[in-house]
C-alpha positions as CSV (number, residue, x, y, z in Angstrom):
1,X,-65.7,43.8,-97.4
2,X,-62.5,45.0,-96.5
3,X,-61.6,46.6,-93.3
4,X,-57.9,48.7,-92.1
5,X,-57.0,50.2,-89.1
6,X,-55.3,53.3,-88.6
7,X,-54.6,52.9,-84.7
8,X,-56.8,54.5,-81.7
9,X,-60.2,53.2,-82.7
10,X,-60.0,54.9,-86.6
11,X,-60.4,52.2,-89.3
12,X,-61.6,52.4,-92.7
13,X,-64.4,50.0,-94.0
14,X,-64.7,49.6,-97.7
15,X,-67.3,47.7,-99.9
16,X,-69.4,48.2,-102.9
17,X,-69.5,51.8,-103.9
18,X,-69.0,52.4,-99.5
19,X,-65.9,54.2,-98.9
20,X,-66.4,54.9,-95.0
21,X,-63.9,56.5,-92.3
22,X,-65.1,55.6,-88.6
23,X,-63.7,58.3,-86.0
24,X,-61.1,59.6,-87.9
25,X,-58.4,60.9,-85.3
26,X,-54.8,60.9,-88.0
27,X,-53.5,63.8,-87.4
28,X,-51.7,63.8,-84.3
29,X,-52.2,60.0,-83.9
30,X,-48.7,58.5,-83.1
31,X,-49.9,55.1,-85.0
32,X,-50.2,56.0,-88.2
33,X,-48.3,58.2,-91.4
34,X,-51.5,58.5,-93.1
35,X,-53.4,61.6,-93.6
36,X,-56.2,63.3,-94.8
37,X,-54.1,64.1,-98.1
38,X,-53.4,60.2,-98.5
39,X,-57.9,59.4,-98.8
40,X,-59.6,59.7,-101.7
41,X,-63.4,58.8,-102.3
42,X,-64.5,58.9,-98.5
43,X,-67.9,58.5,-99.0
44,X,-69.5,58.5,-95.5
45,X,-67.7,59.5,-92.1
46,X,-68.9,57.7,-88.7
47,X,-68.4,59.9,-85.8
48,X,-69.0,58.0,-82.4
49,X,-68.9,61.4,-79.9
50,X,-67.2,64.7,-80.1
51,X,-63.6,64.1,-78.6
52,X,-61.0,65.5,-81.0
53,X,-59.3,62.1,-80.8
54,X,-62.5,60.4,-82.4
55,X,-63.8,63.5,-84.4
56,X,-60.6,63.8,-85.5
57,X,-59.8,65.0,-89.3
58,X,-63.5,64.6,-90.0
59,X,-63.9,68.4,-90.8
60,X,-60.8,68.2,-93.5
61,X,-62.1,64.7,-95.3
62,X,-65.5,65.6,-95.1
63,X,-65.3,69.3,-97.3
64,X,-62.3,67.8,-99.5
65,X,-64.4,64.2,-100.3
66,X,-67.9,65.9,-99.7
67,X,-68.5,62.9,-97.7
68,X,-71.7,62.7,-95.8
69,X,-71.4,62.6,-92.1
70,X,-73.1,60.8,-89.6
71,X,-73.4,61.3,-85.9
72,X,-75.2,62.3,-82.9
73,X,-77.9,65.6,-83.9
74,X,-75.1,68.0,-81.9
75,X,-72.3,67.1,-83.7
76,X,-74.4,67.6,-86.7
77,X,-75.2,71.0,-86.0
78,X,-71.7,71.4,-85.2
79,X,-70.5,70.1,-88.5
80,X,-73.7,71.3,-90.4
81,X,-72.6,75.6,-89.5
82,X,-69.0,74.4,-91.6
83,X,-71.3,73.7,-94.3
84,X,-70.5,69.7,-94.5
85,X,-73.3,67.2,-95.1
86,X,-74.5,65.2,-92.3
87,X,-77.0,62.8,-90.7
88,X,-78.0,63.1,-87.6
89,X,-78.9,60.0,-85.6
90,X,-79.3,59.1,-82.0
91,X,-79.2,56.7,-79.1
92,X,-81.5,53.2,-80.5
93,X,-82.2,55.0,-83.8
94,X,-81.9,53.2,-87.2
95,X,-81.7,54.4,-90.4
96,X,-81.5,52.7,-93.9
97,X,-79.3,53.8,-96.8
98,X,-77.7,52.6,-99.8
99,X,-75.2,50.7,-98.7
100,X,-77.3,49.0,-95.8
101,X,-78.3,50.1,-92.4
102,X,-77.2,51.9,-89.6
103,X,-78.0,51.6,-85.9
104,X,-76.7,53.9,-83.3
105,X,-76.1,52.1,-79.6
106,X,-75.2,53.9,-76.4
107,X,-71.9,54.0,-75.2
108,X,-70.6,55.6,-71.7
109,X,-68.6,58.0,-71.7
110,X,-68.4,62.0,-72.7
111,X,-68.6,64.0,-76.2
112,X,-67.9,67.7,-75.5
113,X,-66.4,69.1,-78.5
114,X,-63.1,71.4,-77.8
115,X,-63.6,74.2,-80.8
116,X,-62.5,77.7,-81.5
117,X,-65.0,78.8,-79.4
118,X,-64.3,76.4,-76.5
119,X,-65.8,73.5,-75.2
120,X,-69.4,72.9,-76.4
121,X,-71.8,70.5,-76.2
122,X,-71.4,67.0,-77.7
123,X,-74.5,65.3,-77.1
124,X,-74.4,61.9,-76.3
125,X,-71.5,59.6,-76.9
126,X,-72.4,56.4,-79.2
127,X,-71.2,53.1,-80.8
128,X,-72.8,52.2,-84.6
129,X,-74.3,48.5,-85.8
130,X,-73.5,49.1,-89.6
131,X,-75.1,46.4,-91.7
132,X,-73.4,46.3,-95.0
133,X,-73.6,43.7,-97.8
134,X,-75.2,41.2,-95.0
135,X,-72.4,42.0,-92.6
136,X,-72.5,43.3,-89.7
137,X,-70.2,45.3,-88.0
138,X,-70.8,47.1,-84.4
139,X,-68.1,49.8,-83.7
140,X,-68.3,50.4,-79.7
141,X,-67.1,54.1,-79.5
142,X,-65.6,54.8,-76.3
143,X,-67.5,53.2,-73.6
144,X,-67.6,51.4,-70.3
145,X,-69.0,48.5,-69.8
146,X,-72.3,47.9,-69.6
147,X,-75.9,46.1,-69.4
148,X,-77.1,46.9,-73.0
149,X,-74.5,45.3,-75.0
150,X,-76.5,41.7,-74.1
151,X,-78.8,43.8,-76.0
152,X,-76.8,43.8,-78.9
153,X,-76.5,39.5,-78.7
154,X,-80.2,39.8,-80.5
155,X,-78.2,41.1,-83.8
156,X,-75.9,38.7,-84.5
157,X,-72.8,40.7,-85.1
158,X,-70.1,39.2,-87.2
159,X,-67.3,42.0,-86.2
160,X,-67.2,44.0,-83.1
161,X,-64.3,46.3,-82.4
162,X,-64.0,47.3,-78.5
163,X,-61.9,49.2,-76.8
164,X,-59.6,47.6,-74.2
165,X,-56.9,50.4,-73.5
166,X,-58.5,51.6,-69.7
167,X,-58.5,54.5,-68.0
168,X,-61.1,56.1,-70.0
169,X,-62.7,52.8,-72.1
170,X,-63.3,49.5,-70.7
171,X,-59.8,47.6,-70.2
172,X,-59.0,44.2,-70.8
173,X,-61.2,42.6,-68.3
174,X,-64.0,44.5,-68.8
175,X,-63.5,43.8,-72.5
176,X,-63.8,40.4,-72.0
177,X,-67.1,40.7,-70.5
178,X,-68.2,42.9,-73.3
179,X,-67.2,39.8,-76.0
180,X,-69.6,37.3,-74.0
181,X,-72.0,39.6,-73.4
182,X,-72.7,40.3,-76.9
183,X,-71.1,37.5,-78.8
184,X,-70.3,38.9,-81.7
185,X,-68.0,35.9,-84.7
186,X,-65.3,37.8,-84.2
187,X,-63.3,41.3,-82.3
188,X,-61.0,43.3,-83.4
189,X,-59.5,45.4,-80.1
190,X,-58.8,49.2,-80.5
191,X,-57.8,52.1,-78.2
192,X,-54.9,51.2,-76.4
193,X,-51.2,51.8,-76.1
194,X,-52.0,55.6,-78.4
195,X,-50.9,57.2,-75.2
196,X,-49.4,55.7,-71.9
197,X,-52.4,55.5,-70.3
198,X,-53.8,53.2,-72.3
199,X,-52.0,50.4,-70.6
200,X,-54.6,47.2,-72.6
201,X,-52.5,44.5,-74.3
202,X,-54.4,43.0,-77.3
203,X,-52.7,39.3,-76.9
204,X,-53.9,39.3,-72.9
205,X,-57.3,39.6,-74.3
206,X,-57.1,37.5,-76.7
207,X,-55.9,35.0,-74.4
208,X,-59.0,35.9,-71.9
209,X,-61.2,34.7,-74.9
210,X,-61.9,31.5,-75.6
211,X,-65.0,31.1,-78.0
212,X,-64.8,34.2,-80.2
213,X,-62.2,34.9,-83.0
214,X,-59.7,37.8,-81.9
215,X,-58.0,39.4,-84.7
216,X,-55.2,41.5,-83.6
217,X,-54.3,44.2,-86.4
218,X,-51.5,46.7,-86.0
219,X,-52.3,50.1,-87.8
220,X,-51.9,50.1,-91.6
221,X,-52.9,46.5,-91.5
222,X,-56.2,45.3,-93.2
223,X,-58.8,42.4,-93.0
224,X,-61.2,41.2,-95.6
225,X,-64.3,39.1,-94.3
């Protein structure tokens, strides 16, 4: 399996006949050149909550891959009216498909989605557990910290990617709490340093941890595990 980062928390995960964009804020993201012109084959699109730096190009990739994607029932509907495919999915909900399993886990924060029409509902912000090819990897969303990620100990994630940036996510320390609550093999950090108030430094958390791989990648770089 083969994971790449495109900066903010937007990463593309790659296996088997899976083609899968999570949050795919690229246009307008100061960390990466690519763009929706540059994908090809997207088959799903994870969307965590409705924030136009997570929901990003989804709209674009979706209709031009006819990717199916999933998210939260409101963003569905949302999506669903623009005539893209979707899933909907919510908080504790799991969901097999062909390429494995999904899992939707809460996440702190908000989701309102800013349209043509204004700012409408979002439903509730989320994280994923997506178990792929016995993998599994848990994508936090934006969140605080809190109480149910011990929760997420009991799966036995081999990849987590948190966000340590601040301000609006958990930062560094926070984080770090995060890691031994859930104690996942290994975390890749995300959200930070997009804008300046995302003030988290990846190599201060990866010097908080000491019993979990970090592993640090700086957009357009990938990871095969």
């Amino acid at each position: 399996m083969k994971i790449t980062y495109f900066g903010h928390s937007a990463f593309l995960v790659q296996a088997k006949e899976f083609n899968a964009l999570i949050d795919p804020f690229l246009t307008g993201n100061p960390h990466t050149n690519i763009t929706p012109d540059d994908l090809e084959n997207i088959t799903h699109i994870f969307v965590t909550h409705g924030h136009n730096d997570h929901l990003g190009d989804t709209e674009i990739i979706a209709k031009k891959c006819n990717s199916l994607v999933i998210c939260n029932a409101e963003i569905a509907d949302f999506l669903s009216q623009k005539g893209i495919k979707t899933h909907s999915m919510h908080i504790g909900g799991r969901k097999s498909f062909a390429f494995g399993t999904v899992k939707m886990t809460p996440a702190l924060h908000g989701s309102g989605i800013t349209s043509k029409e204004g700012m409408i509902e979002g439903g509730n912000p989320g994280g994923f557990v997506l178990e792929i090819e016995g993998k599994k990897i848990y994508h936090a969303g934006d969140t605080g910290l809190s109480m149910e990620m011990k929760l997420l100990e009991r799966e036995n994630i081999d990849l987590a990617l948190l966000p340590i940036g601040g301000n609006f996510t958990m930062d560094v320390e926070d984080a770090t709490v995060a890691t031994e609550f859930i104690k996942p093999k290994m975390v890749i950090p995300m959200h930070y340093k997009t804008f300046p108030v995302l003030e988290g430094s990846p190599e201060e958390f990866q010097n908080k941890i000491k019993d979990t791989e970090i592993k640090i990648l700086n957009p357009g770089e990938s990871f095969e595990f």
